[in-house]
C-alpha positions as CSV (number, residue, x, y, z in Angstrom):
1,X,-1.3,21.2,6.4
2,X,-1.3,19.5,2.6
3,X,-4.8,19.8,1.0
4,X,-5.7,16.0,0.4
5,X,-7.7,15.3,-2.7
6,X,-9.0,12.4,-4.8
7,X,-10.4,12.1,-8.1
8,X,-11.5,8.3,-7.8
9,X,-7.8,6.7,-9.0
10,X,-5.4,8.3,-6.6
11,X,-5.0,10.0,-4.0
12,X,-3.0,14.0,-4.5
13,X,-1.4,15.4,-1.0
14,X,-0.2,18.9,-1.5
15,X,1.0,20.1,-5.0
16,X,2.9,17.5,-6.2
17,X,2.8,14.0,-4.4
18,X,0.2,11.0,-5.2
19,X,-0.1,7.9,-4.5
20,X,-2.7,4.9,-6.1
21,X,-3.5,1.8,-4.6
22,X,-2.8,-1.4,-7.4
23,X,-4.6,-4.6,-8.2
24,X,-2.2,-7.0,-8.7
25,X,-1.3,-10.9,-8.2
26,X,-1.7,-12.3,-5.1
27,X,2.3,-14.6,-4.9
28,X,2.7,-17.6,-3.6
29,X,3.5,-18.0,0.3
30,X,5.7,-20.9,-0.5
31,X,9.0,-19.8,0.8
32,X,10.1,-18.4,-2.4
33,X,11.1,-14.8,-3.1
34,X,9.2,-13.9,-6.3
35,X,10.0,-10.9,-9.0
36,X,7.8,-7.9,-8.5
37,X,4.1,-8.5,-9.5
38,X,2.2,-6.3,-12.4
39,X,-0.1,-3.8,-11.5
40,X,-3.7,-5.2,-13.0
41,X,-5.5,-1.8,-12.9
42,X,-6.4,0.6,-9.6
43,X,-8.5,0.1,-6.8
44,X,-11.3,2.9,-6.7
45,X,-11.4,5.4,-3.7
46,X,-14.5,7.2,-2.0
47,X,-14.5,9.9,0.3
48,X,-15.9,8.2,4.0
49,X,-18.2,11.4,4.1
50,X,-20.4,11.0,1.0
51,X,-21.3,7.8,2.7
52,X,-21.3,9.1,6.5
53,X,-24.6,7.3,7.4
54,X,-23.9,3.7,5.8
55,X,-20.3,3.2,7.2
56,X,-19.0,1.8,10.7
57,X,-19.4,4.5,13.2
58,X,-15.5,4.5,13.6
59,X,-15.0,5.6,10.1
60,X,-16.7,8.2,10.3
61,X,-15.4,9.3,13.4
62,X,-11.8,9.4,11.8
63,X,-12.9,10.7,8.2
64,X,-10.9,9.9,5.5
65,X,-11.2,7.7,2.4
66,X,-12.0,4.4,1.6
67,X,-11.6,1.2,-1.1
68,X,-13.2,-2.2,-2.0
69,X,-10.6,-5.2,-1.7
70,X,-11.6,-9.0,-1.3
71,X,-10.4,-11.1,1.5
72,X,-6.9,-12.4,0.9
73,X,-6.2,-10.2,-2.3
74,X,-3.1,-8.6,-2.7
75,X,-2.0,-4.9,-3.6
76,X,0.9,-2.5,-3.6
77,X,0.9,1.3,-3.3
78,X,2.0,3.1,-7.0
79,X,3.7,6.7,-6.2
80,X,3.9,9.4,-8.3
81,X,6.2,12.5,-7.2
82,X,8.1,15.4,-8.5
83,X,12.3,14.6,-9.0
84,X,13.0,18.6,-8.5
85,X,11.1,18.2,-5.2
86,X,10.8,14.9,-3.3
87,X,8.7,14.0,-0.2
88,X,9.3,12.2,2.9
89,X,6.5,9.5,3.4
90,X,5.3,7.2,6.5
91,X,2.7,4.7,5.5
92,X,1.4,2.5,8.3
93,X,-1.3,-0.5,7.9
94,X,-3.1,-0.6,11.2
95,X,-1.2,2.0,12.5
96,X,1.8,-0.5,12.6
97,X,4.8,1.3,10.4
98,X,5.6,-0.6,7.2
99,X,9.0,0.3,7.5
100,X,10.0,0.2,11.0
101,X,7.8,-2.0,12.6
102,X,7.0,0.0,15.3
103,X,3.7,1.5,16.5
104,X,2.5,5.0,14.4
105,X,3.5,8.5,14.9
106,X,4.1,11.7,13.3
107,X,7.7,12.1,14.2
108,X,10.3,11.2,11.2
109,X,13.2,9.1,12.9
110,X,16.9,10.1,12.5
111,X,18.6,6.9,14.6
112,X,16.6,4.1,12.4
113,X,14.8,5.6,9.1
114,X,11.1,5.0,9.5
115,X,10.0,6.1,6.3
116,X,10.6,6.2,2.0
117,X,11.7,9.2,0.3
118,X,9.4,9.7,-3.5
119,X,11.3,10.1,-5.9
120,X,13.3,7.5,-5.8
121,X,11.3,4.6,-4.3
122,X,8.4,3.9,-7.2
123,X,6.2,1.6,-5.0
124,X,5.8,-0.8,-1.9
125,X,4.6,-4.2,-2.3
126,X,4.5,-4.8,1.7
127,X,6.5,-4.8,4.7
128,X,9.9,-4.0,5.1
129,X,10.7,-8.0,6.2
130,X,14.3,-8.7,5.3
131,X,17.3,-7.9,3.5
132,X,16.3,-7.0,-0.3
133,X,12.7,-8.6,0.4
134,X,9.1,-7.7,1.5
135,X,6.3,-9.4,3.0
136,X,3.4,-8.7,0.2
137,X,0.4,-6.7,1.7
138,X,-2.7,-8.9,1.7
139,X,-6.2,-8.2,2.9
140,X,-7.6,-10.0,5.6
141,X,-10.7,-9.0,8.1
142,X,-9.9,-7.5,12.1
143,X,-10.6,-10.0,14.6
144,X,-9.2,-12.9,13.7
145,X,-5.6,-11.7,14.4
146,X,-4.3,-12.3,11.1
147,X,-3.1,-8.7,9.7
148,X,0.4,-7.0,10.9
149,X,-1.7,-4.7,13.5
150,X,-3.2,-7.7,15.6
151,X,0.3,-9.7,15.4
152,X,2.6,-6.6,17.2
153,X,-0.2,-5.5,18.9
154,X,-2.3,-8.3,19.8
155,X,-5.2,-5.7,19.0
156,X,-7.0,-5.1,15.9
157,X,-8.8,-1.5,16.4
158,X,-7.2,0.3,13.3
159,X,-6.9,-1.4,10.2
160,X,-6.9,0.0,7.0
161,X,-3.9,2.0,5.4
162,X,-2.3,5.6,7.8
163,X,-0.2,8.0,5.1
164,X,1.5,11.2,5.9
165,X,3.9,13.4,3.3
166,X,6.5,16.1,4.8
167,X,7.5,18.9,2.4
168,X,10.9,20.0,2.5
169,X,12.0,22.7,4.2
170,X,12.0,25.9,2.5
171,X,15.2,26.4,0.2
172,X,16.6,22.9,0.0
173,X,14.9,22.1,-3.8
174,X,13.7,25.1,-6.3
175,X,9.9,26.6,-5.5
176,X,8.8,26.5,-9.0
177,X,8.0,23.5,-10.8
178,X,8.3,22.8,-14.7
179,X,4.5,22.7,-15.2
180,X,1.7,22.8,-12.8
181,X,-1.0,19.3,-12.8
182,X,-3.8,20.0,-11.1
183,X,-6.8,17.5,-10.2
184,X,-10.8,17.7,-9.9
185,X,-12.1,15.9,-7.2
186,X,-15.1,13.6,-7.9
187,X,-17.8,14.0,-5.8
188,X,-19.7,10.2,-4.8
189,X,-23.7,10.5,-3.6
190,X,-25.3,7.7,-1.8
191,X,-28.6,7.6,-0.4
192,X,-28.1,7.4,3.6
193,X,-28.8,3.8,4.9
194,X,-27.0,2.2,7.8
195,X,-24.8,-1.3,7.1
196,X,-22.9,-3.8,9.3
197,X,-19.2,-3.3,7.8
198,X,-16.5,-5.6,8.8
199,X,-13.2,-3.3,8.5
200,X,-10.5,-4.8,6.6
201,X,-6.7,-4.7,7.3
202,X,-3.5,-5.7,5.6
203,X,-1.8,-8.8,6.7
204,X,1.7,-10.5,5.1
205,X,1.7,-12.9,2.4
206,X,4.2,-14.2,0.2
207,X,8.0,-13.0,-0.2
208,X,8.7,-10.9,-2.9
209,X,11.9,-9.0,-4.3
210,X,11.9,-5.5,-3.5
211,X,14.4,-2.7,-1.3
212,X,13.3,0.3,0.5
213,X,15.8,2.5,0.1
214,X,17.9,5.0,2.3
215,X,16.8,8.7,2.0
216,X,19.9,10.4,0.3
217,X,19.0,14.0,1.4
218,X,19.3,13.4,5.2
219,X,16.4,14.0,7.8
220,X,17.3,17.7,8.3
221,X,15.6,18.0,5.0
222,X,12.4,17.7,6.0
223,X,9.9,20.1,7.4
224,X,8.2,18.1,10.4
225,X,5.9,20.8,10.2
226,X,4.2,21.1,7.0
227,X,2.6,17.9,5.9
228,X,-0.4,15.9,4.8
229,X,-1.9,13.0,6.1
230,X,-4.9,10.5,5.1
231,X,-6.7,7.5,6.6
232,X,-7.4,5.4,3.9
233,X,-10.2,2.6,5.2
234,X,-10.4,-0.8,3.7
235,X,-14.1,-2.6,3.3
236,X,-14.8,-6.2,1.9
237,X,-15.7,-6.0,-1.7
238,X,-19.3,-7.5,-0.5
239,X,-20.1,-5.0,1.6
240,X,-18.8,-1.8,-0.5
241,X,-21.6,-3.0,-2.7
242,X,-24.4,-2.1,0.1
243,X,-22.5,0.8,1.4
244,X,-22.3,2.8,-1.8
245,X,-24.9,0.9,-4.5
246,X,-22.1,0.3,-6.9
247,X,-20.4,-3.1,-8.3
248,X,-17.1,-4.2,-6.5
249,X,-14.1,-4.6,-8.8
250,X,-14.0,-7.9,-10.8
251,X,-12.0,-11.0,-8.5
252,X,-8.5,-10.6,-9.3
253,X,-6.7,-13.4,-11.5
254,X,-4.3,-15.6,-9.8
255,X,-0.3,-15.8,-10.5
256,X,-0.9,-19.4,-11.5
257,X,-3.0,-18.6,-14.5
258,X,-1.1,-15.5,-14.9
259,X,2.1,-16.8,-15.5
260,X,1.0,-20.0,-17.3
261,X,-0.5,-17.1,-19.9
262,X,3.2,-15.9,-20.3
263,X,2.3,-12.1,-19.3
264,X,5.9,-10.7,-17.4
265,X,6.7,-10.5,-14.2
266,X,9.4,-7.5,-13.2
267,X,12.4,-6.6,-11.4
268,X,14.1,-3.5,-11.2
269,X,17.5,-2.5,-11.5
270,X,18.4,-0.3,-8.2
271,X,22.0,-2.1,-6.8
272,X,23.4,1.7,-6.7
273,X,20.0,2.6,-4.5
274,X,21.0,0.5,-0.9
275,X,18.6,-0.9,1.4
276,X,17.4,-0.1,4.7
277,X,17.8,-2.4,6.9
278,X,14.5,-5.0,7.8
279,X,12.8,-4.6,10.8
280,X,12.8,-7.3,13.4
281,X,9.1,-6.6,14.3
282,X,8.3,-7.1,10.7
283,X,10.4,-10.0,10.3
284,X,8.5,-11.9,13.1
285,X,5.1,-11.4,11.3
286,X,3.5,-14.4,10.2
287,X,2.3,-15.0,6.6
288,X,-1.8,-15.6,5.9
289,X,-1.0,-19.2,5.5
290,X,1.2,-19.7,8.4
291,X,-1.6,-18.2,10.6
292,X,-3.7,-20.5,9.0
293,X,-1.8,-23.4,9.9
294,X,-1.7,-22.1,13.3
295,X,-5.2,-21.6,14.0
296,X,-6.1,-25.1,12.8
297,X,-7.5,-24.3,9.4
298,X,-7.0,-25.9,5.9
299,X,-5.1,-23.4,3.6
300,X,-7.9,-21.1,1.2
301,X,-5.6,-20.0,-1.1
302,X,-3.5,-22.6,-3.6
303,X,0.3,-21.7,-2.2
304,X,1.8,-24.3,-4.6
305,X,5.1,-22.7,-6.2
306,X,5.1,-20.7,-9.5
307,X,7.4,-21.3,-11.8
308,X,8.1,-17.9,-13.5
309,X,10.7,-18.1,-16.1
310,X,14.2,-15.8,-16.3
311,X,12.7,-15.3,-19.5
312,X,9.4,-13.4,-18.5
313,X,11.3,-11.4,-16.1
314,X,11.4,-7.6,-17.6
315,X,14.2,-5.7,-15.7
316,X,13.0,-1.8,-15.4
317,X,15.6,0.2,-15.4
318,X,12.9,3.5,-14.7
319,X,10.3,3.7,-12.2
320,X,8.2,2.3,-14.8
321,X,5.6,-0.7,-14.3
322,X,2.5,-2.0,-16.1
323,X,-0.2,-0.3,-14.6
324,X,-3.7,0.2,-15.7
325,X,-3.0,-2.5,-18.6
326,X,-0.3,0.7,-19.7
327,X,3.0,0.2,-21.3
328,X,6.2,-0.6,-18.7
């Protein structure tokens, strides 16, 4: 298997593929499909077994690695891989496929493509939910059958974020790379001290522009065999402060006040890329605010439509996007 590693901003699996989870605006859910969100800096990630003792017995059970996110904030996953030799990825958010819909496994799928090929596809925003459009990934608490798990399932045991990379198979894309990068892991102490932990997984929120495209190498690429996976656990920012002692990330800025600063918004120039096609599952989920409507309660989030200028739209025509308050 892929040594999986972390040093605190992303997550490395194998030599050449990582991945790093993004702050960023939470869009509205009013209907509208939106340009592509900034990134508003990274979402730190601890190793489950530094903190063995103070997280929910089920996390430790299934190892893995964890971040902080506050209920109903938004994120999208920033990839990083090698153009002389992709990877195959299948992300899942409860075990559900963010692709496909369809319940978790290991097996890549040659009838309906079930998973993203890095390079080319830069990030994803949420789930694959229509044709040129995803449902943004939003946190929300298990149990209350809000996130994409407990709507296909009508369970909500998982949560959290499931990733596994396939190398290709031998001879399809050189050995050697143009330079090696290699990474120090970070290592996180805590003294041990048990803590209630509600688990966290990733519901759908607003509609936002974005394609997930076809993989243009073909399924016979990839080596089913040699790959990496990680469990990566999501915890309320409240309680990540009494499971590891530290300060939760700041509360993220809303698109209203975002946009009324004039700061960009992005889209990306990919018509040559193709789409694949949206899952029906996935098209059935229901937002954050139309489960809220649904179970009887008054909207906690401010929905009301944003107004974002062709003007303050930047069209990437890279895999570039403002991350870490970088460039784009």
């Amino acid at each position: 298997m892929l040594e999986v590693s972390t040093d605190g901003r992303s997550i490395r699996i194998g030599e050449r593929f990582s991945v790093s989870f993004q702050r960023t605006l939470r869009i509205p859910d009013d209907g509208s499909t939106y340009p592509l969100p900034p990134g508003l800096g990274h979402f730190p990630i601890f190793h489950v077994a530094d903190y063995r003792d103070r997280v929910p017995a089920a996390w430790a059970e299934r190892g893995g690695l964890f971040i902080p996110m506050y209920q109903r904030e938004a994120l999208w996953l920033n990839f990083d891989a090698a153009g002389w030799k992709p990877n195959a990825v299948k992300i899942a958010v409860g075990k559900i496929n963010a692709v496909s819909g369809k319940k978790w496994d290991q097996a890549l799928k040659k009838t309906k493509q079930d998973y993203i090929v890095c390079p080319d596809q830069p990030w994803l925003d949420g789930i694959n939910a229509g044709d040129g459009y995803i449902k943004q990934f939003v946190a929300m608490p298990l149990g209350m059958g809000y996130t994409v798990e407990g709507q296909i399932t009508g369970e909500e045991v998982f949560g959290g974020i499931q990733m596994i990379v396939y190398e290709p198979r031998p001879g399809r894309f050189p050995d050697e790379p143009p330079e090696r990068l290699f990474e120090r892991c970070m290592p996180f102490v805590a003294e041990p001290r048990p803590v209630y932990c509600a688990s966290m997984g990733l519901a759908a929120g607003g509609r936002m522009k974005q394609e997930i495209y076809p993989d243009p190498h073909g399924i016979d690429t990839w080596d089913p065999d040699h790959y990496g996976r990680v469990y990566v656990h999501i915890v309320n920012s409240l309680d990540f402060r009494e499971i590891t002692g530290l300060e939760p990330p700041g509360t993220p800025v809303s698109a209203r006040m975002y946009t009324e600063y004039g700061y960009p918004w992005f889209d990306l120039y990919d018509e040559d890329k193709g789409d694949v096609k949206a899952a029906s599952k996935l098209k059935k989920v229901k937002s954050v605010k139309e489960m809220d409507k649904e179970k009887g309660f008054e909207s906690q989030q401010d929905d009301a439509p944003v107004n974002v200028s062709p003007d303050k739209v930047v069209t990437l025509r890279g895999s570039r996007r403002k991350v870490d308050g970088g460039t784009w």
